[in-house]
C-alpha positions as CSV (number, residue, x, y, z in Angstrom):
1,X,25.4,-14.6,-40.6
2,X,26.4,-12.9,-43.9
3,X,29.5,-10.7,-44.1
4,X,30.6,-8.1,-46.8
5,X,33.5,-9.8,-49.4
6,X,35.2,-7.3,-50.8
7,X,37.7,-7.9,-53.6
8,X,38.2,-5.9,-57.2
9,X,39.8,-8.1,-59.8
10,X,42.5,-5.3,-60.4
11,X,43.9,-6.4,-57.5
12,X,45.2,-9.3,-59.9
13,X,47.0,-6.4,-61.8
14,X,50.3,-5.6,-59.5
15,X,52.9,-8.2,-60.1
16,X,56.5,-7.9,-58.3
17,X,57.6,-10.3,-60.7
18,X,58.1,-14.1,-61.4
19,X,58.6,-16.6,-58.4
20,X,57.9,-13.7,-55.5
21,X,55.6,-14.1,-52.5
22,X,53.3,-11.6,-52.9
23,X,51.7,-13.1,-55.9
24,X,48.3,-12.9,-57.4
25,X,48.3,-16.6,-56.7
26,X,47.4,-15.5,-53.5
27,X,43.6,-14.4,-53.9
28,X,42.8,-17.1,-56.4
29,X,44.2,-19.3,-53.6
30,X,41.6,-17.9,-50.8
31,X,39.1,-17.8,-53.2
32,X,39.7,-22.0,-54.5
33,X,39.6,-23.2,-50.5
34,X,36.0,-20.7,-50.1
35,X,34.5,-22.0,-53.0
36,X,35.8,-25.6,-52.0
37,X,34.6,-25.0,-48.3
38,X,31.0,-23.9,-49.6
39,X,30.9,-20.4,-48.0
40,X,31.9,-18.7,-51.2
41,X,28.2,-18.5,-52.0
42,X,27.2,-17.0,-48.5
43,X,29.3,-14.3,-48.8
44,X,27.6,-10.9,-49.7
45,X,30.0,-9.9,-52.6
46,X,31.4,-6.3,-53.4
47,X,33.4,-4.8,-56.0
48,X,36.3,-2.3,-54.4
49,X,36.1,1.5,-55.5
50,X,39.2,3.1,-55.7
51,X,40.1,5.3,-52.9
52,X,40.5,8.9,-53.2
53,X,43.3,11.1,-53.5
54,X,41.8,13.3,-50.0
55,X,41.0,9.7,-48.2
56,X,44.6,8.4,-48.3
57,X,45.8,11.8,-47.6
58,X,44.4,11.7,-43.8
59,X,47.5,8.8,-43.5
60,X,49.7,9.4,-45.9
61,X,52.2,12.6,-46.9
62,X,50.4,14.1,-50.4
63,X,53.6,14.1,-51.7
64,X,53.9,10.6,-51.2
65,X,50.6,9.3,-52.5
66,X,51.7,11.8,-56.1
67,X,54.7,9.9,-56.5
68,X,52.6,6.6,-56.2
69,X,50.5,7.4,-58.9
70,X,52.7,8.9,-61.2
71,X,54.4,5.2,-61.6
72,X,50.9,4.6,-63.7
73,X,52.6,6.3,-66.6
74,X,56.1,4.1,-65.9
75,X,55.9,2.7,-69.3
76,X,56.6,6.3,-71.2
77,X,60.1,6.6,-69.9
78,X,61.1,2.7,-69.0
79,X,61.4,-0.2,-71.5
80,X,58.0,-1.2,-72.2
81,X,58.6,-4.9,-72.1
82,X,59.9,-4.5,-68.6
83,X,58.3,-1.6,-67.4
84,X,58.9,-1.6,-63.8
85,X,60.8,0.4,-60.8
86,X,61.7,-0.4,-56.9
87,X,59.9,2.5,-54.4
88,X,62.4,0.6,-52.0
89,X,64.5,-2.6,-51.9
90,X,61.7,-4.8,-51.3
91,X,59.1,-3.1,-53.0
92,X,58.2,-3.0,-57.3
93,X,55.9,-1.0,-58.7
94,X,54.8,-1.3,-62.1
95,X,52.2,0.8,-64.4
96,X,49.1,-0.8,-62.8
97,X,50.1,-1.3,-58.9
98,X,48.7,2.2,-58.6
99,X,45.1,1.2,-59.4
100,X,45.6,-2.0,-57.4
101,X,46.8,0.0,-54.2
102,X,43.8,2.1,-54.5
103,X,41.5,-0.8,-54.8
104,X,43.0,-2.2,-51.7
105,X,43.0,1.1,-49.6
106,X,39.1,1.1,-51.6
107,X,37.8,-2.0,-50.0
108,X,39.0,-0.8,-46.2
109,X,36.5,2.2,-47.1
110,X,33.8,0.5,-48.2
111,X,34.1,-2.1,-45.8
112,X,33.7,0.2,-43.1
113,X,30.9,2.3,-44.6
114,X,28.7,-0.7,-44.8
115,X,29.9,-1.6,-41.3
116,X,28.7,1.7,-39.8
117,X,25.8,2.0,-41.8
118,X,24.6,-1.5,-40.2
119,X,24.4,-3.4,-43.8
120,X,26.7,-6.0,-42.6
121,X,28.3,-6.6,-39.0
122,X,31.7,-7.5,-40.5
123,X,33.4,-7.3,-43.5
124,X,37.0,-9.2,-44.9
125,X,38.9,-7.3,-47.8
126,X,40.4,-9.8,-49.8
127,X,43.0,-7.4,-51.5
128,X,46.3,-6.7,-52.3
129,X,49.0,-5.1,-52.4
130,X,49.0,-5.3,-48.2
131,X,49.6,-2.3,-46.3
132,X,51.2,-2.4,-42.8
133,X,54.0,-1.5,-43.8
134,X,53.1,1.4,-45.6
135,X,55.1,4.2,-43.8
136,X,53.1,8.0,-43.6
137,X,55.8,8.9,-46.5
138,X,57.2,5.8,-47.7
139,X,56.7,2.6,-49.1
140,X,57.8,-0.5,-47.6
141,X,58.1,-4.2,-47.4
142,X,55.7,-5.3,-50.6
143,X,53.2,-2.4,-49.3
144,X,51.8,1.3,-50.7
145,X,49.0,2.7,-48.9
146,X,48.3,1.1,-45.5
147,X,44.8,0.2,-46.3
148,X,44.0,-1.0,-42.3
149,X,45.1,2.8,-41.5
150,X,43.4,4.2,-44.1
151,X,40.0,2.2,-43.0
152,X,40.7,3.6,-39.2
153,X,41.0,7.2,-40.5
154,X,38.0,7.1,-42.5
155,X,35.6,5.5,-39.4
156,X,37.2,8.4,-37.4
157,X,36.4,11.0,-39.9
158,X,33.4,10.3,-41.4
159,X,31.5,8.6,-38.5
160,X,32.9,10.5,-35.6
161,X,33.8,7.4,-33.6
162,X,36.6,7.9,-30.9
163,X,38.0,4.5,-30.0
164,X,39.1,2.5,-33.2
165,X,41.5,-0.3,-32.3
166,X,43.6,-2.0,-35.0
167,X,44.8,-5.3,-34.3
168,X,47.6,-7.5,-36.4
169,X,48.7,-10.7,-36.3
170,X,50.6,-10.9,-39.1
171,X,54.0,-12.6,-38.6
172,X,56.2,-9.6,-39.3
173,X,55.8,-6.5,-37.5
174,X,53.1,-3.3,-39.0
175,X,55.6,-1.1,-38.5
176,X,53.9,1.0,-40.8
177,X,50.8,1.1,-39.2
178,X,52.3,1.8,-35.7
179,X,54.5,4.9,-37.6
180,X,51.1,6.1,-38.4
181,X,48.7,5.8,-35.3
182,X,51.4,6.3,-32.6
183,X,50.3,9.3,-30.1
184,X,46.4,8.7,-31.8
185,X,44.2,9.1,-28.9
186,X,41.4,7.5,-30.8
187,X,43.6,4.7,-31.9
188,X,44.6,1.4,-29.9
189,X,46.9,-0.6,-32.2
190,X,48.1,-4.2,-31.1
191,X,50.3,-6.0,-32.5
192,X,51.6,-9.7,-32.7
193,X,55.1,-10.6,-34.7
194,X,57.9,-12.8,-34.1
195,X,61.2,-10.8,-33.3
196,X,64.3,-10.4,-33.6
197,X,62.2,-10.3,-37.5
198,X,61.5,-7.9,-40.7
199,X,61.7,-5.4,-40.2
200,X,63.6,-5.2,-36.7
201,X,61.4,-3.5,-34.6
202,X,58.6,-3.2,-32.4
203,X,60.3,-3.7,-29.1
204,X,60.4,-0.7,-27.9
205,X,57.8,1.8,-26.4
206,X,57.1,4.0,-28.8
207,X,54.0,5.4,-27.4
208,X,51.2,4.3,-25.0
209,X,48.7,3.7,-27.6
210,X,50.9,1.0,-29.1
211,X,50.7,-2.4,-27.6
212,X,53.6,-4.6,-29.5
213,X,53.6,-8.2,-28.4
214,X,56.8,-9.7,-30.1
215,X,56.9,-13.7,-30.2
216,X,60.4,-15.7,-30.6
217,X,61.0,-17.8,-33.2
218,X,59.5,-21.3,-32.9
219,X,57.0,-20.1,-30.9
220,X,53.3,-22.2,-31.3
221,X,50.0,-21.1,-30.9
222,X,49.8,-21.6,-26.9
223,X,52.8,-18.8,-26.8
224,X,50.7,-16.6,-29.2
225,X,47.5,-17.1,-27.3
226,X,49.0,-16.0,-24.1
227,X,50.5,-13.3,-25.8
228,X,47.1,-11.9,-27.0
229,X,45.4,-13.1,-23.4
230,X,47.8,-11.2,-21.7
231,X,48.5,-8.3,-23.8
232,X,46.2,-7.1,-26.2
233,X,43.1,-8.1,-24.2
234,X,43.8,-6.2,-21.2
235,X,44.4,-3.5,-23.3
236,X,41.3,-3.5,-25.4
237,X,39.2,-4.1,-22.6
238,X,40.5,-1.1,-20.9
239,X,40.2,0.9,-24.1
240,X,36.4,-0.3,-25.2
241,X,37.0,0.1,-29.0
242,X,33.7,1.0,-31.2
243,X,35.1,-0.8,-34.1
244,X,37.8,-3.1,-34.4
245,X,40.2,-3.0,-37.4
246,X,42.3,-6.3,-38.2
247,X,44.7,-6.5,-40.2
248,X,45.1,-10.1,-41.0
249,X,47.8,-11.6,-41.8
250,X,48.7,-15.4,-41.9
251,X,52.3,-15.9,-42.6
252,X,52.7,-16.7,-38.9
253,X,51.3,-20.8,-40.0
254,X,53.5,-23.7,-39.5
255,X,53.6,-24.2,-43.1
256,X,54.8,-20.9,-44.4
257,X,58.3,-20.6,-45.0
258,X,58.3,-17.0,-44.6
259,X,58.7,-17.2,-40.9
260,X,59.4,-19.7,-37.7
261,X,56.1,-19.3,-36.3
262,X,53.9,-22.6,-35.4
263,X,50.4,-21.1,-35.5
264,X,47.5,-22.9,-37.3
265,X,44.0,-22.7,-38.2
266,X,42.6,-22.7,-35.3
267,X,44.9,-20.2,-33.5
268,X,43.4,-17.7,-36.8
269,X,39.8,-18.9,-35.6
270,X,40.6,-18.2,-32.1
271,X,42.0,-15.0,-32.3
272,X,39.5,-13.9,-34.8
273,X,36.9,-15.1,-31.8
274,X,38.1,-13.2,-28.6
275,X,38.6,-10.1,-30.8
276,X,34.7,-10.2,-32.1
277,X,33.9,-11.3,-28.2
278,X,35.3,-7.6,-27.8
279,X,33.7,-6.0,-30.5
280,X,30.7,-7.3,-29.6
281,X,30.9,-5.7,-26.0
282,X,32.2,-2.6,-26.7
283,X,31.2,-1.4,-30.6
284,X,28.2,-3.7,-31.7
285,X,30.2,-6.7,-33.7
286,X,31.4,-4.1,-36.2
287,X,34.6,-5.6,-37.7
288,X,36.6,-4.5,-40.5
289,X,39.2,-7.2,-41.8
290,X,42.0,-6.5,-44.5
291,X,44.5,-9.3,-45.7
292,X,48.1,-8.7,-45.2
293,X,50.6,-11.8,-45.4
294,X,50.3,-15.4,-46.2
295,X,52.2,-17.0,-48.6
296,X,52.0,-20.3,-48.6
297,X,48.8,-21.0,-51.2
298,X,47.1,-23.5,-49.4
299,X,47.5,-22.6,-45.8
300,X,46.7,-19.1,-46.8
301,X,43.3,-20.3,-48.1
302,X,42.3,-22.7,-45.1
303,X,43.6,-20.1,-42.7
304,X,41.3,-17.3,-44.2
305,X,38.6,-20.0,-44.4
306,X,39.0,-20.3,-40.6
307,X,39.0,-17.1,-39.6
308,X,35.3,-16.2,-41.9
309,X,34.4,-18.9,-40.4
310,X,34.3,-16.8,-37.2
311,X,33.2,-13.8,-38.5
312,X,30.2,-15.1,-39.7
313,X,29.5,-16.6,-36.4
314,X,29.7,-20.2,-37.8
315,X,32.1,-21.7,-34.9
């Protein structure tokens, strides 16, 4: 089966400078291992629109998203051969990470438009900058908008569904997400992240829409599938979500430095299966996927290979 690829080339555009992670590296990467896997080809291909000012704003504080955007004018009033800023410690902006963020935020609103409107059953947003982080107010840990929230939001506004789960398995923490959906009765999130971890948190109960799963260090991908098996799917089963959001990310491999989680491919593929097992009960396969970590080139790209893989019911 065909899925939605949805990626905008001015996602290239945000740099946090020489050497970081969070590089544009990254989605040549995932793109290199498609192509070299042969599913580039199948996948139905979409440009990102930019997101609107009113969509991020049913997540995020207006005053908030203003400030964002102004930084497109950075260069007037900071040394144009460096024109950059921090939003917080870990995060630079520079004149074109605004349209970047809204091409990222963009793709989760597409992707769940053609989802609902039944042109694809699933869709991945290969974007960046990532967004879990992305408090209602503040920016945080490489991430602006919180485009999995921002996808959530829209299937809840626009489509009138009442059970939206978001689910991440990103190594750290969506702290951002969780700050956003807590209390949400149309909002199951779930979460996966090793701990004690950036950014310190998640252990506690914060509200009973919030499932928070937190792995130790060194932990492999038997200890992460019974996390998920007794955690999250429970929880989703008991929920019966008409959509499932994911935001994946895959800095929780073996091979990433970021972190001192063991998972591999096939943990991604397995995951990515039990969670469209679910979707496939309860909402009609409709899954929205948005990239968040990974940054480690090549595990990055076989570990996004895996997890198509799945989505387009190739496994």
């Amino acid at each position: 089966m065909t899925i939605a690829y949805i990626y905008h080339p001015d996602c290239l555009l945000h740099d946090m400078g020489e050497g970081h992670p969070e590089c544009p590296a990254r989605i040549e990467a995932i793109e290199d291992q498609l192509k070299a896997s042969h599913l580039f080809d199948f996948l139905r291909h979409y440009e990102a629109p930019l997101a609107t000012v009113a969509q991020l704003a049913r997540v995020h504080d207006k005053n908030y998203i203003s400030r964002v955007l102004s930084y497109s004018k950075l260069e007037a009033y900071v040394d144009a051969e460096a024109p950059h800023a921090y939003l917080d410690p870990d995060t630079l902006i520079t004149p074109k990470t605004p349209q970047a963020a809204l091409r990222s935020s963009g793709a989760a609103i597409m992707a769940t438009d053609l989802v609902m409107t039944g042109k694809t059953k699933a869709a991945f947003c290969c974007v960046r900058p990532p967004g879990h982080h992305a408090l209602r107010g503040e920016s945080m840990g490489f991430c602006f908008f919180d485009n999995v929230a921002v996808g959530a939001a829209h299937a809840i506004a626009e489509y009138g569904l009442q059970r939206v789960a978001i689910v991440d398995f990103d190594v750290h923490h969506g702290n951002g997400t969780e700050d956003i959906v807590k209390d949400n009765p149309n909002i199951l999130f779930c979460s996966t992240f090793q701990h004690p971890f950036y950014p310190y948190c998640g252990t506690e109960e914060t509200a009973s829409n919030i499932i928070n799963a937190p792995l130790a260090a060194g932990s492999d991908g038997e200890k992460f599938r019974a996390a998920v098996s007794e955690h999250w799917l429970p929880a989703l089963h008991k929920f019966m979500p008409q959509m499932i959001f994911i935001s994946a990310g895959f800095d929780a491999h073996y091979d990433d430095d970021m972190s001192s989680l063991r998972l591999v491919e096939r943990d991604y593929a397995w995951v990515t299966q039990e969670l469209l097992h679910i979707a496939d009960k309860y909402g009609e396969g409709r899954v929205v996927s948005t990239l968040e970590g990974g940054y480690e080139l090549h595990s990055l790209g076989r570990s996004v290979t895996a997890h198509l893989r799945v989505l387009m019911r190739m496994n």
